[in-house]
Each structure stands twice: as structure tokens, then as C-alpha cells.
C-alpha positions as CSV (number, residue, x, y, z in Angstrom):
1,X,-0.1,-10.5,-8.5
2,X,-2.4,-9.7,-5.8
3,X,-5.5,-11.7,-5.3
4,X,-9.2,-10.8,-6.8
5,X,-9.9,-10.9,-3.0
6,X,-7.3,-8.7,-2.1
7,X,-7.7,-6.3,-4.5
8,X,-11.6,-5.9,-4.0
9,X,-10.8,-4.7,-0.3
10,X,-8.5,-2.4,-1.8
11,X,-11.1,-0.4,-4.1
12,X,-13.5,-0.8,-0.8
13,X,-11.1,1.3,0.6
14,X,-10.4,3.7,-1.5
15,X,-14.3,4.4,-2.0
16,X,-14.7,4.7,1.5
17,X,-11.6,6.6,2.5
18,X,-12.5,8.7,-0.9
19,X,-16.1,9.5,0.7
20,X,-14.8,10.0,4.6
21,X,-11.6,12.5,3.1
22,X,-13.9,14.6,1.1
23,X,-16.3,15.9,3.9
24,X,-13.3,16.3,6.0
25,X,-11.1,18.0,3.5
26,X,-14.2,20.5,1.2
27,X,-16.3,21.1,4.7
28,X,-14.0,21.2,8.0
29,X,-16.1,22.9,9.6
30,X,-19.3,21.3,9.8
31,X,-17.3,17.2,10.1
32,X,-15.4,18.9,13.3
33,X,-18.6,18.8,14.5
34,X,-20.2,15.3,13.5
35,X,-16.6,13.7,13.5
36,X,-15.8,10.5,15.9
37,X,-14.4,12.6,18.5
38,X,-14.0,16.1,19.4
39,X,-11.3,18.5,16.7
40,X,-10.8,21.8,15.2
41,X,-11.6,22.3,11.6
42,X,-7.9,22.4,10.8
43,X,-7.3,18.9,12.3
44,X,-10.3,17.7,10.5
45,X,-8.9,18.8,7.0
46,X,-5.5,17.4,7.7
47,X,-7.4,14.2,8.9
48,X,-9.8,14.5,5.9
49,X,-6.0,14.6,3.4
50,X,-4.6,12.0,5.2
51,X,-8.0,10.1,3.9
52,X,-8.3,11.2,0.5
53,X,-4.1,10.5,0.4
54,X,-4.4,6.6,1.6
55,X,-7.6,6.4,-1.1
56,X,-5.6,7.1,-3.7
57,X,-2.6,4.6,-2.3
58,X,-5.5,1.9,-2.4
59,X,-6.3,2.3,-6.0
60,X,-3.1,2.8,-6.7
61,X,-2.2,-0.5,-5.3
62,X,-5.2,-2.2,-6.5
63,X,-4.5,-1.0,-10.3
64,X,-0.7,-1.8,-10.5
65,X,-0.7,-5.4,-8.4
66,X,2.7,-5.7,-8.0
67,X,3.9,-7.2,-4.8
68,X,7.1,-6.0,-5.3
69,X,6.4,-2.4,-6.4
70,X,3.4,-2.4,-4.2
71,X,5.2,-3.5,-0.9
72,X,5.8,-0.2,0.7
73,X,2.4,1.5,0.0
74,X,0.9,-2.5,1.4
75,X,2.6,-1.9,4.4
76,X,1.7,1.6,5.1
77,X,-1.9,0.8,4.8
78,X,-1.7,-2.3,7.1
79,X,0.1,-0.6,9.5
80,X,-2.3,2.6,9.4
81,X,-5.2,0.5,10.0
82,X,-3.8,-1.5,13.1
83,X,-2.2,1.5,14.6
84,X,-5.2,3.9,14.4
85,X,-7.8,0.8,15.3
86,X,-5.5,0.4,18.7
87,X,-5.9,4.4,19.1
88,X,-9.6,4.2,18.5
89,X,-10.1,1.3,21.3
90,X,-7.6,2.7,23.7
91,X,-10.2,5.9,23.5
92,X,-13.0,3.8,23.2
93,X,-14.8,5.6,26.3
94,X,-14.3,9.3,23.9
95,X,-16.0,8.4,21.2
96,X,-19.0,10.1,19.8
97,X,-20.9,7.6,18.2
98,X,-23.8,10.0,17.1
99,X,-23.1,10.8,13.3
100,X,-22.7,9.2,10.1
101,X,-19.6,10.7,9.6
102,X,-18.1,9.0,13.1
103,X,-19.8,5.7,11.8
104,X,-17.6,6.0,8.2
105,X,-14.1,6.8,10.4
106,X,-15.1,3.5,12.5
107,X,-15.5,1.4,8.7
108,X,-12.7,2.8,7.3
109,X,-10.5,1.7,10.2
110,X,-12.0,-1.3,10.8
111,X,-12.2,-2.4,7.3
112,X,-8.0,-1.3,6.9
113,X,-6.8,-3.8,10.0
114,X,-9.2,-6.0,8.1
115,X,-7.0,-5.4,5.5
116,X,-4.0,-5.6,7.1
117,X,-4.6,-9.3,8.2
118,X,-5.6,-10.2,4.6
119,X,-2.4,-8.9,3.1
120,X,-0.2,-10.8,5.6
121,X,-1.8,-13.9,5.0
122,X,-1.6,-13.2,1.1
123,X,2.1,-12.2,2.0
124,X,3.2,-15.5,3.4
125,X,2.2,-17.4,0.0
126,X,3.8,-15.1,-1.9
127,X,7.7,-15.3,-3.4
128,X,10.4,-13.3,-3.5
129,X,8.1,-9.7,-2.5
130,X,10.9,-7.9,-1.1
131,X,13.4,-8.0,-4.5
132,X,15.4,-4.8,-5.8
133,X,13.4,-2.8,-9.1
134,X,15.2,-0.7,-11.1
135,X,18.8,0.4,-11.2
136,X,20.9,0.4,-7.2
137,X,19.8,3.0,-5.0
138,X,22.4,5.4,-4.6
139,X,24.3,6.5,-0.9
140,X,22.2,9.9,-1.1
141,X,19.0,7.9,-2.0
142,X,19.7,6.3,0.4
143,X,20.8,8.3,3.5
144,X,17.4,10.5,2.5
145,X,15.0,7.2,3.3
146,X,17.1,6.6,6.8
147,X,16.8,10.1,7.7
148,X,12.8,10.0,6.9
149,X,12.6,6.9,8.8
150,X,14.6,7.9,11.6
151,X,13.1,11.3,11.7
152,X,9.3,10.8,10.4
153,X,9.5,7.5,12.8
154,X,10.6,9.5,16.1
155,X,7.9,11.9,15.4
156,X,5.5,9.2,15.3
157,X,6.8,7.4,18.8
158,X,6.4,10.9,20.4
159,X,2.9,11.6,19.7
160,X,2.3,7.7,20.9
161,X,3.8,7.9,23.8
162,X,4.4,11.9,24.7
163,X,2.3,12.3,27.7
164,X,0.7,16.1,28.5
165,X,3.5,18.9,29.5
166,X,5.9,17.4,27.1
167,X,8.2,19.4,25.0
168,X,6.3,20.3,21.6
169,X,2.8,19.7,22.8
170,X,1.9,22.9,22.9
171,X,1.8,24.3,19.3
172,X,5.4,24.5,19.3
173,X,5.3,22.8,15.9
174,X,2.0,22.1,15.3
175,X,-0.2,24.9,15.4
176,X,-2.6,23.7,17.8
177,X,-2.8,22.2,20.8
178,X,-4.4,18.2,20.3
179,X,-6.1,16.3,22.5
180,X,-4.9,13.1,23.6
181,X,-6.8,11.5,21.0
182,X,-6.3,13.4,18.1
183,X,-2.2,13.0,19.5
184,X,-2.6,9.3,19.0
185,X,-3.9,9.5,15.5
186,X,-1.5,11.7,14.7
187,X,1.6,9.6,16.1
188,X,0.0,6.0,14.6
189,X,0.1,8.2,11.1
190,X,3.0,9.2,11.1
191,X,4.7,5.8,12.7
192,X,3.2,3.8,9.7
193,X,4.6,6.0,7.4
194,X,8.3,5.9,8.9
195,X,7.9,2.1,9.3
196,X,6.3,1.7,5.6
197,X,9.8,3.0,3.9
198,X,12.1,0.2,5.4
199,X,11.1,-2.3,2.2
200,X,12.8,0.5,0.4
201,X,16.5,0.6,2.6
202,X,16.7,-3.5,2.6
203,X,15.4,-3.8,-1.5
204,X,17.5,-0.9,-2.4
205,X,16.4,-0.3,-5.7
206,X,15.5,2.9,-7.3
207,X,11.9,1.7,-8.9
208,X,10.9,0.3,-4.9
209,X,11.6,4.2,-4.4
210,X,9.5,5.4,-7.0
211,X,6.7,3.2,-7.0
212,X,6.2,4.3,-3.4
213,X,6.6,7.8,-3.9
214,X,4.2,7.7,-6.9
215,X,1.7,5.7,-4.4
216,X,1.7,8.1,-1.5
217,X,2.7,11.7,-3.4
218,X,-0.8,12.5,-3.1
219,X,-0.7,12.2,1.2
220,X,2.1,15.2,0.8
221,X,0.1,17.5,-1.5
222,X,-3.2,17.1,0.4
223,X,-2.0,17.8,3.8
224,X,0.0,20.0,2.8
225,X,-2.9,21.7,1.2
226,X,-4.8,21.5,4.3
227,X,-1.8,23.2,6.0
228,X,-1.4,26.1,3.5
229,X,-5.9,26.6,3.6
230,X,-5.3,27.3,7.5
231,X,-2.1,29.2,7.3
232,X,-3.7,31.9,9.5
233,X,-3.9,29.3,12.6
234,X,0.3,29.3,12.1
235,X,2.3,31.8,14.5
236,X,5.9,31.7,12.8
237,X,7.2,35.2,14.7
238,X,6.5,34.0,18.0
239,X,6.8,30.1,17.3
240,X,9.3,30.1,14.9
241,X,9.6,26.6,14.7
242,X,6.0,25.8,13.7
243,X,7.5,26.2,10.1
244,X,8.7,22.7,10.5
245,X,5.3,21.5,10.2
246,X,5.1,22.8,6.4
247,X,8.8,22.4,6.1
248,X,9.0,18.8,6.3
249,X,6.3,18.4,4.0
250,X,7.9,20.4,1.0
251,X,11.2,19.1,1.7
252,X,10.1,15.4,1.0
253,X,7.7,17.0,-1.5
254,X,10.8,18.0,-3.4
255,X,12.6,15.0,-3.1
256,X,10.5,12.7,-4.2
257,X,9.0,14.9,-7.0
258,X,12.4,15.0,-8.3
259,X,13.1,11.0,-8.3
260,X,9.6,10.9,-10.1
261,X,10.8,13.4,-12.5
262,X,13.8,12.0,-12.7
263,X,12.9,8.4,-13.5
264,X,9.1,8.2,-13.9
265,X,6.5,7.0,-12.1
266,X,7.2,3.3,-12.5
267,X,10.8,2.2,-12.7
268,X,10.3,-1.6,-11.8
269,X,12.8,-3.3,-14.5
């Protein structure tokens, strides 16, 4: 079970992330221009369903308390927090400190690494976290997670480290060019993501797949959202492969939908 503590900070969160996604993701416009440092509307909704996603991990997470189940979706938020908090200091001298909105980015992150150091101290008194739920994940089950991880995770080292002129910096897949920052953010994201599914490859249990698909479905459907409200920004007959952007998003979309179809939203015995 996860701590009264624990789980406090966890529907914190997903108020706060809740609040912060919403004026991203209904009113892009206007939060690209009171947000913590300068964006496009487009990156502000994809910001805003990345937001509204992880607040609806954190309730999830809070509701089920499962260490087990809940280990993968635990980690992604830990990680998220300490990844984008690093970001946010190593850009310290960008920020625009001027709105409310800025000041509810800078809680949320700070209040997730907060998080983060909470769950691994939690962690270390708990037992046997990392344990197979559900029937034996199968070798396509499988090779899928290792492909996202390898795949989701390299995307995620390139936009940390990927310095300006690189290959695919130039709306080759995303459709616009981001600032240094907004590259970081994006990186960190998609790094805790990749790292968040490697529970799943040592547990290897069908309900550990699940249980974290169920937990972050809503991060796919909301950025991918964003990406289908802004399809117009998207160049696909001269930068053909800016439909990898969308792709990758369906394609796990699918995947996962189908285990959830397949064996519910909560296979843990």
C-alpha cells in the first residue's frame, strides 16, 4: 500500500497538473504568452496534454495504491519531475517569472521531484515491488516494450543532448522548430517515459503491462489531440517524415488499447 503521505502528494499533483494542463491544452494561445518561457501555441497544448496526461497518472496511482501495479506509472512521475526540474535550472537565466501560469509550471515541477524523493524513500521500505501480475508476458509483448524503450528512450537522449544544426531539429519531424528549452522539456519527457517501462521487461507480467497502460493511456490521447487540433502547422508533402510525430503516437495508441481490450484494465492476479 502506498502511504497516507504519499498518496496526499499524489492528489496535490493531479490538482495542480489538472489546473496548469487545462489553460495550456482549452487556451494555447493566450498561456504561450504568460507561460514560463517563450512557445508557440502548438507547444503549449502538447505541453498543456502532457499535464493533464501525468494528472490523471497521479490519481490514478493514488486511487489503486498498489506498489506493484503502480511501479511503472511511480517511476515515470519521479523521473519527469527530476528531469524537467534539472531543465528548468539549467535555463534558469530564460525564465519568465512574470505570470501565474509560469508560477504553477515552477509548483508542479518542484512539487513532482518533491515527489520523487518521497517515493524512493517509501520504495526502500517496501517488499517485493517489482513482482510479475498477471499471466507471463509473451515474446511479442515483449519485443514491443524493448522497441519503445529503445526507440521512445533514444528520442529522449537526442533532444537532451542534440545541440543546434543537428539532424531533425529543424521540423523534420516535429513540426516546428524548438528552442533550446522547450528541446529539453521535450527530451526529459520523453526519457522518463522510455526509462518508466523497464519495471515492465524485468517483472514480465501481462497485468504490470496493463496497469501501466491503463495509468498513462490518457498522455497518448491528449497529445495526440493536441497534434490532430494543429494539424495545419504539419507539412507531410514536403516533410514527409513529420508523420512520425502522429505515427508513433497511434501506433502505441493501438497497442496498448488492444492489451486493455484484451485483458482489462487491471490484470494484477
Amino acid at each position: 500500500m502506498i502511504s497516507p503521505l504519499l498518496r496526499g502528494v499524489l492528489l496535490g499533483l493531479a490538482l495542480v497538473y489538472a489546473v496548469l494542463g487545462a489553460a495550456l491544452f482549452v487556451a494555447p494561445v493566450w498561456a504561450s504568452e504568460h507561460f514560463a518561457w517563450k512557445i508557440s501555441p502548438f507547444v503549449a497544448m502538447t505541453i498543456g496534454g502532457w499535464c493533464l496526461g501525468t494528472a490523471v497518472t497521479a490519481f490514478i496511482i493514488a486511487r489503486r495504491q498498489n506498489w506493484p501495479a503502480m511501479l511503472p506509472p511511480i517511476l515515470y512521475l519521479g523521473l519527469f519531475g527530476l528531469f524537467e526540474s534539472i531543465v528548468v535550472i539549467a535555463f534558469r537565466d530564460r525564465l519568465l517569472t512574470g505570470t501565474p501560469l509560469a508560477w504553477l509550471y515552477l509548483l508542479s515541477v518542484t512539487a513532482t521531484a518533491l515527489f520523487a524523493v518521497l517515493a524512493l524513500a517509501e520504495a526502500m521500505r517496501q517488499k517485493h515491488i517489482l513482482t510479475r501480475l498477471g499471466g507471463p508476458l509473451g515474446p511479442v509483448g515483449f519485443g514491443f516494450a524493448l522497441i519503445f524503450i529503445l526507440g521512445v528512450g533514444f528520442l529522449g537522449l537526442y533532444g537532451i543532448l542534440a545541440g543546434p544544426g543537428m539532424r531533425g531539429l529543424n521540423a523534420s519531424i516535429f513540426p516546428e522548430v524548438l528552442s533550446p528549452f522547450s528541446l529539453r522539456a521535450f527530451g526529459s519527457f520523453y526519457f522518463a517515459l522510455a526509462l518508466a517501462v523497464i519495471p515492465i521487461l524485468l517483472s514480465r507480467g501481462v497485468g504490470n503491462v496493463v496497469n501501466h497502460g491503463f495509468a498513462m493511456y490518457s498522455l497518448l490521447v491528449t497529445i495526440t489531440a493536441a497534434a490532430l487540433a494543429y494539424i495545419h502547422v504539419f507539412d507531410f508533402a514536403n516533410r514527409p517524415t513529420q508523420a512520425i510525430y502522429i505515427g508513433i503516437y497511434l501506433l502505441v495508441g493501438l497497442v496498448v488499447g488492444a492489451y486493455l481490450w484484451r485483458y482489462g484494465t487491471d490484470a494484477s492476479r
